[in-house]
Each structure stands twice: as structure tokens, then as C-alpha cells.
Backbone bond lengths (Angstrom), bond angles and torsions (degrees), N, CA, C in turn:
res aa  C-N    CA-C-N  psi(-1)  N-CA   C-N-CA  omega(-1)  CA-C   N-CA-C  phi
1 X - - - 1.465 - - 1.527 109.65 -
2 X 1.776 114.97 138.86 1.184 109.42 175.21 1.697 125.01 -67.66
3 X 1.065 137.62 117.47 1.308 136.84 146.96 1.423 115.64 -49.63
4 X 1.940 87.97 102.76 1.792 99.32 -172.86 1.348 103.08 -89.59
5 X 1.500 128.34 -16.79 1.575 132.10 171.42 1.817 103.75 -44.62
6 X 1.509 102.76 -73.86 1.372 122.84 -176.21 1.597 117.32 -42.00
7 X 1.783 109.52 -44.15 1.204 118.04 159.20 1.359 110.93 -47.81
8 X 0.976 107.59 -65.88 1.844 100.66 -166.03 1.590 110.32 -69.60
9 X 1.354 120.89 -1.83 1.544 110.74 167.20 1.100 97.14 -82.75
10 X 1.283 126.86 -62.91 1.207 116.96 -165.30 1.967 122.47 -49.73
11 X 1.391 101.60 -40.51 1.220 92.95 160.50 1.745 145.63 -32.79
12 X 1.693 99.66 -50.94 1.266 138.42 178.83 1.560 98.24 -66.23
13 X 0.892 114.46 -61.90 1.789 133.21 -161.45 1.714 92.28 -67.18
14 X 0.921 127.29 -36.23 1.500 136.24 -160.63 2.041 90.44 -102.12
15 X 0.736 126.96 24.36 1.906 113.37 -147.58 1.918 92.41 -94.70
16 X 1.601 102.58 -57.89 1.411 131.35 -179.85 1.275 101.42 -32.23
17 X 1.820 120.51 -59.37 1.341 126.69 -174.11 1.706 110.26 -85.20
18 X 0.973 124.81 -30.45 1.673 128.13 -175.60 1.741 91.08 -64.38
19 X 1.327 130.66 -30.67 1.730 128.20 -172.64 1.653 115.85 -115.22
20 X 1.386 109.63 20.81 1.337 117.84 173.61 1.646 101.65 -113.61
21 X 1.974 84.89 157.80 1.507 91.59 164.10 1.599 107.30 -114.32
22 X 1.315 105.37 143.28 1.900 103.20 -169.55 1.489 111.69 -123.56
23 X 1.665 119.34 149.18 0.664 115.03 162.29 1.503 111.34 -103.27
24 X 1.767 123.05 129.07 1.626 116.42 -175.21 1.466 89.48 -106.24
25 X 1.463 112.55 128.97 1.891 118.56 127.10 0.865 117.59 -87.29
26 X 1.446 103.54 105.74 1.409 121.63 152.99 1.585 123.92 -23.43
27 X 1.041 110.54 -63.62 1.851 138.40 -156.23 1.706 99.40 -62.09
28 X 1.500 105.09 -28.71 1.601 124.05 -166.18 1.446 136.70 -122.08
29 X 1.770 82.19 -10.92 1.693 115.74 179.00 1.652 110.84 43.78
30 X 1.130 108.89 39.75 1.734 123.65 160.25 1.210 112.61 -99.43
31 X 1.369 109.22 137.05 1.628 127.27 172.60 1.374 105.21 -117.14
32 X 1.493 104.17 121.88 1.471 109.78 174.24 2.105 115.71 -96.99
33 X 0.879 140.26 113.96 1.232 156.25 -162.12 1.977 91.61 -66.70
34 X 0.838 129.63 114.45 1.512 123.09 -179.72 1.677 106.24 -108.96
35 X 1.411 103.34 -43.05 1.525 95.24 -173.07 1.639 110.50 -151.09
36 X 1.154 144.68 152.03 1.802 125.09 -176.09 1.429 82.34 -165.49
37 X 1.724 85.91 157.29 1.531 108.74 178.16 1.318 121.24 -115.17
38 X 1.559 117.89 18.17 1.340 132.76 -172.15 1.707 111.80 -49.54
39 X 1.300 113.42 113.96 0.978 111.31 144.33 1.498 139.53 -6.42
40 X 1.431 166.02 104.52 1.290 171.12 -177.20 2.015 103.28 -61.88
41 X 0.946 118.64 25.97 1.572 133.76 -176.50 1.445 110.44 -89.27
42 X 1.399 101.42 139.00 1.877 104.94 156.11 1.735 105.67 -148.52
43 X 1.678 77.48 114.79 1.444 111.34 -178.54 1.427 113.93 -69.57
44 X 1.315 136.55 126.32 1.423 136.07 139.27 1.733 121.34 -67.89
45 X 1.045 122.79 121.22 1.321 127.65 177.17 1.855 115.87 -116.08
46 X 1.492 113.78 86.42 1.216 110.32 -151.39 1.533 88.87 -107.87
47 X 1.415 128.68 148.23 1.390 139.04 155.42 1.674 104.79 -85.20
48 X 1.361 119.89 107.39 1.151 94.48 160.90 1.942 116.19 -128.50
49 X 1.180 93.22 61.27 1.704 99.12 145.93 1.767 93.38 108.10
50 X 1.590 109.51 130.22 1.902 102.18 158.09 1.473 115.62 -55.26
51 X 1.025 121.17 -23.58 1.460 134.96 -145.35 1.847 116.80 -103.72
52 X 1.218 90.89 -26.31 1.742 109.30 -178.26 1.871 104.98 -94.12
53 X 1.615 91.46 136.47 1.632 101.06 -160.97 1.567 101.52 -86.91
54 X 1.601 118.15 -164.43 1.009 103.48 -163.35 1.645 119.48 -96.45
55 X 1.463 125.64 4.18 1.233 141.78 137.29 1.354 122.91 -26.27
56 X 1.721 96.19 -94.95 1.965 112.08 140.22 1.537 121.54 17.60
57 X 1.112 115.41 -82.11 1.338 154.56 -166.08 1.353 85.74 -65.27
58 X 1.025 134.80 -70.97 1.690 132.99 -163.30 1.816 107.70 -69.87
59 X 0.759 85.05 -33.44 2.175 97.31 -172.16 1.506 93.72 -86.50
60 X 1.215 132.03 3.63 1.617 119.44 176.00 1.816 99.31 -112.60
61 X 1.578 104.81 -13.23 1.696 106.81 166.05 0.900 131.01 -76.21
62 X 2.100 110.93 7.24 1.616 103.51 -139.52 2.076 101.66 -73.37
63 X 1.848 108.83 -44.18 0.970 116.98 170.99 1.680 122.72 -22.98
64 X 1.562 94.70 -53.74 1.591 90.91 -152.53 1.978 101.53 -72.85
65 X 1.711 113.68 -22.44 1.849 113.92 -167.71 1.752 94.06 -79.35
66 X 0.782 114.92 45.07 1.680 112.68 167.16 1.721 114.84 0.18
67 X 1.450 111.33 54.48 1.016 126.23 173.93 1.692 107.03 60.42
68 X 0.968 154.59 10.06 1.310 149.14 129.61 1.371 142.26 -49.95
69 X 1.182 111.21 162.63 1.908 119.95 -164.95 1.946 84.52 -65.34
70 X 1.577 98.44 146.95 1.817 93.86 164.76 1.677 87.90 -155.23
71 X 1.716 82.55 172.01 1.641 97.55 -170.89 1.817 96.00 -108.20
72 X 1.206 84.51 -173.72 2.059 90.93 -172.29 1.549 103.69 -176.06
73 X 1.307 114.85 119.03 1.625 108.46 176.23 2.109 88.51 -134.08
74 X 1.514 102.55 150.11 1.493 109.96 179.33 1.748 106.65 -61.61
75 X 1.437 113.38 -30.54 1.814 111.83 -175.06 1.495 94.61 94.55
76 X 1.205 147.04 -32.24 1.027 139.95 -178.65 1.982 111.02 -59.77
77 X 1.162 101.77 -28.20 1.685 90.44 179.25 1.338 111.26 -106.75
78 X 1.239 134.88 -161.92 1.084 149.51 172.82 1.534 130.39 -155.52
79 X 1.303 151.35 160.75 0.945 118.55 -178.33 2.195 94.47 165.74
80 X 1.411 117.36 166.60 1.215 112.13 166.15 1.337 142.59 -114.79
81 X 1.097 98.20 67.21 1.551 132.19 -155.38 1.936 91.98 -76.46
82 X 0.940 93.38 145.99 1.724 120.09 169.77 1.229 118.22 -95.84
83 X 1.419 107.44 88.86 1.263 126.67 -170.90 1.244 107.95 -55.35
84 X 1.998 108.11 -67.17 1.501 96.71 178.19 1.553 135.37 -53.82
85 X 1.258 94.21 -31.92 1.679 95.97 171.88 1.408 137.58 -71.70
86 X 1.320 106.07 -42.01 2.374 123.25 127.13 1.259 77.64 -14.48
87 X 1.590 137.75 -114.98 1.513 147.83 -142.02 0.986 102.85 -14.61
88 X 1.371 106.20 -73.34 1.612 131.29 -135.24 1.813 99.13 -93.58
89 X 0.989 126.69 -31.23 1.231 117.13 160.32 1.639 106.23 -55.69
90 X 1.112 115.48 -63.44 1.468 122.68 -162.92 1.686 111.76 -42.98
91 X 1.603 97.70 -39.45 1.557 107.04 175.93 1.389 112.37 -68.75
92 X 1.176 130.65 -25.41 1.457 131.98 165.67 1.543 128.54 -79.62
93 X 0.887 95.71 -19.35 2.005 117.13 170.08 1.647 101.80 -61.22
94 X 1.376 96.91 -60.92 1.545 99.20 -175.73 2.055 95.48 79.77
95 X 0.781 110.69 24.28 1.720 111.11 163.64 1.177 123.79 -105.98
96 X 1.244 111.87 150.85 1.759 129.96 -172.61 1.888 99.99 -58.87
97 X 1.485 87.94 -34.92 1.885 95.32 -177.97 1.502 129.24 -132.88
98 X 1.164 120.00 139.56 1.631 117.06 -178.89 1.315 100.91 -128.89
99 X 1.441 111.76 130.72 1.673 113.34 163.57 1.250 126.20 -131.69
100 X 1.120 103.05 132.20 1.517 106.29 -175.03 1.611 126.54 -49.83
101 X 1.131 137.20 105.31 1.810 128.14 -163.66 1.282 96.74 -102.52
102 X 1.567 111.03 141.49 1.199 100.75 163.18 1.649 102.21 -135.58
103 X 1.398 112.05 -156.50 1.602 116.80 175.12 1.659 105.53 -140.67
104 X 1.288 104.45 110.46 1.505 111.14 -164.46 1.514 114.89 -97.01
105 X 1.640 118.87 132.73 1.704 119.90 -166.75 1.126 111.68 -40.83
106 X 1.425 129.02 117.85 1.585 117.16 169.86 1.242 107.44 -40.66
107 X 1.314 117.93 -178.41 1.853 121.89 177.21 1.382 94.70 -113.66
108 X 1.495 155.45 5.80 1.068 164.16 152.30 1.227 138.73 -113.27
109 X 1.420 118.91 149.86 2.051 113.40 176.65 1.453 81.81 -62.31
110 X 1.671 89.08 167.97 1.544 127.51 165.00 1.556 114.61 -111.63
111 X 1.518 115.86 150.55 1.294 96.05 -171.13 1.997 83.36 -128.13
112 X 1.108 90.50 156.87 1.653 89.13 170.00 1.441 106.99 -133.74
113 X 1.671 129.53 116.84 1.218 142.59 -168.02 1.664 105.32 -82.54
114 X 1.522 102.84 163.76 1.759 100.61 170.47 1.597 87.92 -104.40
115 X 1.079 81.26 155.16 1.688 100.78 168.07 1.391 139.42 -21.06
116 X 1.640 146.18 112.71 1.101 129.03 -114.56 1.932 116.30 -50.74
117 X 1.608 96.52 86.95 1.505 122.85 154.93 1.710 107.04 -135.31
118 X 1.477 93.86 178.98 1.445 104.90 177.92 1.370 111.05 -113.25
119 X 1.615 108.58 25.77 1.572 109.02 162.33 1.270 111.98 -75.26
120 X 1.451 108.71 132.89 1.813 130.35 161.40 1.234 102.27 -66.89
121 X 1.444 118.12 109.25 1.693 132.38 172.02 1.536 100.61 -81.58
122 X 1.472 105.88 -59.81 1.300 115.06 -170.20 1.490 129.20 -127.14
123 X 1.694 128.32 137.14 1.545 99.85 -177.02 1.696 94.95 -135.97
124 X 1.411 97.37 133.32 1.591 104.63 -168.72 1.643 105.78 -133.68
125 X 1.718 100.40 120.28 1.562 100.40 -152.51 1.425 96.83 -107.10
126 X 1.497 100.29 124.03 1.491 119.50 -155.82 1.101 145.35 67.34
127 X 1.122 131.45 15.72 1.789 144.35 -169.29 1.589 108.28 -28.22
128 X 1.255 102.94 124.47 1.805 106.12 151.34 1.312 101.43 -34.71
129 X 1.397 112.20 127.62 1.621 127.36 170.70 1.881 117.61 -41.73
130 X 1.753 99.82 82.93 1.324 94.90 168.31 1.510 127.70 40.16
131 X 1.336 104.53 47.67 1.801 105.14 175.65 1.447 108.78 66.16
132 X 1.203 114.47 -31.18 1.628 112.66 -169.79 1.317 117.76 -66.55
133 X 1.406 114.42 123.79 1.933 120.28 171.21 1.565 113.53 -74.44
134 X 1.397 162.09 95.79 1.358 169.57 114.61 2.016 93.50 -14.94
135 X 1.494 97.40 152.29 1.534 118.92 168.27 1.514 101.88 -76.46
136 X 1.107 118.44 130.57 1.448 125.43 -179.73 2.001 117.63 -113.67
137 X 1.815 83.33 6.74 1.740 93.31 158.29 1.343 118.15 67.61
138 X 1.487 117.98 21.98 1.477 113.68 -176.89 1.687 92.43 -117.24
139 X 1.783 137.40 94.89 0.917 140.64 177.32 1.273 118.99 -64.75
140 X 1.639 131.01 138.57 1.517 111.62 114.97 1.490 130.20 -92.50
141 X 1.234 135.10 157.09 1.539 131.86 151.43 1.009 116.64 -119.92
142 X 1.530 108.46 -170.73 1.807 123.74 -171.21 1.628 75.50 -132.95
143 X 1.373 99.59 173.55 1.631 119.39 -161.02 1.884 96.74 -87.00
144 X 1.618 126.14 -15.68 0.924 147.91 -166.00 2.105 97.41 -73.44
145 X 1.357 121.10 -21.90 1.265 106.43 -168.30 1.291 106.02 -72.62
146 X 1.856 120.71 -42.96 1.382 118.14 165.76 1.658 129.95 -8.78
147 X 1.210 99.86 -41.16 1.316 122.04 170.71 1.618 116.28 -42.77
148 X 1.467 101.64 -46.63 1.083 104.33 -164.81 1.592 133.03 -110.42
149 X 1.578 88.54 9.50 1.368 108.77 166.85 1.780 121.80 -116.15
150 X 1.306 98.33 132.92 1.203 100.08 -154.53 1.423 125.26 -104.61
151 X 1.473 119.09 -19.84 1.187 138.78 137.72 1.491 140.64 -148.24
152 X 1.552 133.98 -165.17 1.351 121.31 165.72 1.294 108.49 -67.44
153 X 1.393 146.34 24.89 1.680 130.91 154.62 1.837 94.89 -111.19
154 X 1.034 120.98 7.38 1.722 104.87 -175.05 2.024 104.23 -89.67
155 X 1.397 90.33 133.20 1.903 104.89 -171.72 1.404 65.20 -91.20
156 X 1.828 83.62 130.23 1.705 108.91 156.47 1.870 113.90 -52.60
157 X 1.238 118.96 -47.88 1.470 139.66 150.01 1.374 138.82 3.68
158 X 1.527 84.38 -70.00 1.376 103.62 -170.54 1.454 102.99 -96.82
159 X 1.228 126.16 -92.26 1.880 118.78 -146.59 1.482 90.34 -85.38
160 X 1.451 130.47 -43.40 1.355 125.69 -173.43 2.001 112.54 -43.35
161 X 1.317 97.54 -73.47 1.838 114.28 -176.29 1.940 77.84 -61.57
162 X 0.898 137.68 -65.30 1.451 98.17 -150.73 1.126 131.85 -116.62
163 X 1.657 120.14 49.61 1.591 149.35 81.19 1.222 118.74 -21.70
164 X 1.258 127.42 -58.36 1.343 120.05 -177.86 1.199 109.33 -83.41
165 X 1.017 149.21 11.83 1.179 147.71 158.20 1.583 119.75 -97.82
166 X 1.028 115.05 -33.07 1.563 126.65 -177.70 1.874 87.83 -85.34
167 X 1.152 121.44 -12.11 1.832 106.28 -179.51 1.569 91.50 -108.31
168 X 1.615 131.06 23.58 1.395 129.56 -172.72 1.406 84.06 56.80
169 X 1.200 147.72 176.62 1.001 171.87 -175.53 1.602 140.23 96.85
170 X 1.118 86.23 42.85 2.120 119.90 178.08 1.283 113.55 -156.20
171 X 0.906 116.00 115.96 1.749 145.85 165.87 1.752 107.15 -82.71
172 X 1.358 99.14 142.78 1.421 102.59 179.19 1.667 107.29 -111.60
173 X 0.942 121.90 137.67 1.771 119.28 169.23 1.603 113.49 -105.89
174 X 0.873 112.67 77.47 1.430 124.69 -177.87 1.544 114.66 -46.18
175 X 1.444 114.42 122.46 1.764 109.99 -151.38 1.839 81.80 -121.65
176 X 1.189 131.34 142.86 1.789 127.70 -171.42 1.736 90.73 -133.68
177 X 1.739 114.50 -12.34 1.857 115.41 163.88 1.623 122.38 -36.58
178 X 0.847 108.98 -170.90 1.458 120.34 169.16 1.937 95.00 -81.55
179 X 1.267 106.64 149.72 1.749 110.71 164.33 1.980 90.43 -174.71
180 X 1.305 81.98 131.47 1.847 93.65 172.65 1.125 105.76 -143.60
181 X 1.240 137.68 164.01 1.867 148.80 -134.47 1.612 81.80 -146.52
182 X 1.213 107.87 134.70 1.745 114.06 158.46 1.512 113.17 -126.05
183 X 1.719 107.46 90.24 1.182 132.60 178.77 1.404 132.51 -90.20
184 X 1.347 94.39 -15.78 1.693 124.34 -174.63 1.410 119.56 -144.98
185 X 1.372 109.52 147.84 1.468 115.53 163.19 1.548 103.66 -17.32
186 X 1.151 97.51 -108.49 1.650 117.54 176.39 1.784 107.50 -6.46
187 X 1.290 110.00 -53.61 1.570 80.55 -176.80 1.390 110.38 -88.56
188 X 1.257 123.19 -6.93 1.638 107.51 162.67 1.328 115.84 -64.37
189 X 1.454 129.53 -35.60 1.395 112.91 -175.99 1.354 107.54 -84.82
190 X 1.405 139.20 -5.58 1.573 145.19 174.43 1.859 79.64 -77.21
191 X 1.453 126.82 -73.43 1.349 98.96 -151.57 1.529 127.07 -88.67
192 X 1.545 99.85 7.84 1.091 111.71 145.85 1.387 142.35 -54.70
193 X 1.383 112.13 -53.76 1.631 140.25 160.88 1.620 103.16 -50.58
194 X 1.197 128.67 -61.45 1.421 115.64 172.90 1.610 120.72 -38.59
195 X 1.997 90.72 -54.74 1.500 100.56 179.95 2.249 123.47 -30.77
196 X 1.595 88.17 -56.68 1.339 104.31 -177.52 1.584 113.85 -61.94
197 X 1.302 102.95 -51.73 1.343 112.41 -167.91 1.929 104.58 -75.45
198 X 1.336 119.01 23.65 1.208 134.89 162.37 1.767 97.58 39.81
199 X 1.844 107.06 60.54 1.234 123.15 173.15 1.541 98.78 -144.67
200 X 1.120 118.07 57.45 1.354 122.27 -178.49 1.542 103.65 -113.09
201 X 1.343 123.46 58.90 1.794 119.23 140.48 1.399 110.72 33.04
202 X 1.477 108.59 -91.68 1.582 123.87 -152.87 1.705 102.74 -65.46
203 X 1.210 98.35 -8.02 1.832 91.86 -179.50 1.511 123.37 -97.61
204 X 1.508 94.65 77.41 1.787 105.22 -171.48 1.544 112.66 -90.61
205 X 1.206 110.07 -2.36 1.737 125.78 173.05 1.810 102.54 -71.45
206 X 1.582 101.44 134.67 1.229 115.76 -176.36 1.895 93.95 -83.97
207 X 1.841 104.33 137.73 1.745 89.20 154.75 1.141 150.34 -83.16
């Protein structure tokens, strides 16, 4: 199995040279750095454990957010969410938590019946999932959630979000963009296929 941790260091670790232009002598095996587009960033790249849930995982960062508001998404979705406006809502909430909601394509038509018959009134191919809003995993917090996680077995999920919710204390940012989850085969090669076919939504970053 690939080690996607290691991948992404290496990415990072490699970043300086992947956005420079170089001059190599060969003869002397010096690389001179001429020009780069690096980012002004300093990344933390922390392992913290196969074994630690997704609570866990956040309460072993507490050191490095120097007591400030931070964001957190799983990486599993994607989508073109408005980051700054995520922010800036969140700062007006005045809550410990903000999450991004969205309403994700059913995987099926909808049929809408007439009244107990088996006439097709209506047929609607693929509906946003039944009115229903789902977490779409793009966080903010306040330094205050720490609080509420208690070790590497606590699901961010479960007792953490819903404590804070039963004390009000989660705001929703309702996102109506494109956002899709890649949980399965199938949607990697769907958002793959977008990728190529240069219909990829979630890619609002200039190159």
C-alpha cells in the first residue's frame, strides 16, 4: 500500500525545486536557483498515528495552532466552496464551530407518484438528496474545541460535534457550489474524467 503521508512530504520537501528555474553544472553538480514561485508558507507535516480517530488527530495539533481560529477539511471531498466567505461568516456566528453543509447528487432519478396510483407524475434525474443538508467537511474552529476532545480514540463526530451542538455552538455555512466526496472507485474515475476533460468545478485556484 502507498504511503500517502510520505507522498505528501515528499511533495512539500521537493516544493522549492518543483517552482524554480535552475541553472545545473553538470561537470560540478551545482544547481544554481535563478528564479521560484514558492509560496511564502510554513507547513507542518505531522504523522499522527494509523490508529488515532478523527478527533485524535486534531488534539495532537493543538501545539503547533498557537491558540488561533483554524480550518480542517478530511481531503476526501472536493468542491468550490468560498473559503473567504466560510471565514467571514464564521466570524459572525461567534461559534466554537462552522461547517460547511452541502446537498449532495442523489445517485438515482426520482420518481414522484399521483396519489395512491402507480402513475409517474414526475421524473427527476438525480435530485439533490431529498431536501436534506449532510456535513460537507470543510471546518472552521476556535481554539475552545480542544476542550472537547478527549483523546486519540475520540470521533470528531460523535460526542465532540454533538456537545457542541446541544450547547448551540455550531453554525452551518450552507455551500449550493459544486462539492462531491470520493468514497469509491466510481467517483474517482467520474472526478477524474472531469479532471481531464478540463470540467473540474473545484479548481478555482489560478496556475
Amino acid at each position: 500500500m502507498v504511503n500517502v503521508f510520505l507522498k505528501v512530504q515528499e511533495f512539500f520537501h521537493h516544493q522549492y525545486l518543483y517552482s524554480s528555474n535552475l541553472t545545473i553544472d553538470l561537470a560540478n553538480n551545482q544547481i544554481d536557483y535563478i528564479q521560484n514561485q514558492v509560496e511564502p508558507w510554513k507547513v507542518h507535516l505531522i504523522d499522527t498515528g494509523l490508529k488515532t480517530m478523527t478527533g485524535g488527530r486534531i488534539k495532537r495539533l493543538k501545539k503547533y495552532l498557537a491558540g488561533e481560529s483554524f480550518m480542517l477539511t478530511y481531503g476526501d471531498g472536493v468542491g468550490d466552496i468560498n473559503i473567504p466567505g466560510l471565514i467571514k461568516y464564521h466570524q459572525t456566528q461567534k461559534k466554537i464551530v462552522t461547517l460547511t453543509s452541502v446537498q449532495p447528487l442523489g445517485r438515482y432519478g426520482a420518481i414522484l407518484f399521483g396519489k395512491d396510483t402507480n402513475r409517474v407524475l414526475k421524473f427527476q434525474e438525480k435530485p439533490k438528496g431529498d431536501n436534506s443538508w449532510i456535513n460537507g467537511g470543510f471546518y472552521v474552529f476556535e481554539p475552545e474545541i480542544f476542550n472537547y476532545i478527549a483523546s486519540d480514540k475520540t470521533h470528531l463526530e460523535l460526542e465532540p460535534l454533538e456537545r457542541l451542538a446541544q450547547k448551540n455552538q455550531i453554525s452551518a455555512y450552507r455551500h449550493t457550489g459544486f462539492w462531491k466526496s470520493m468514497d469509491t472507485l466510481r467517483d474517482k474515475i467520474e472526478l477524474e474524467n472531469l479532471w481531464e476533460k478540463k470540467k473540474a468545478l473545484w479548481k478555482i485556484w489560478k496556475n
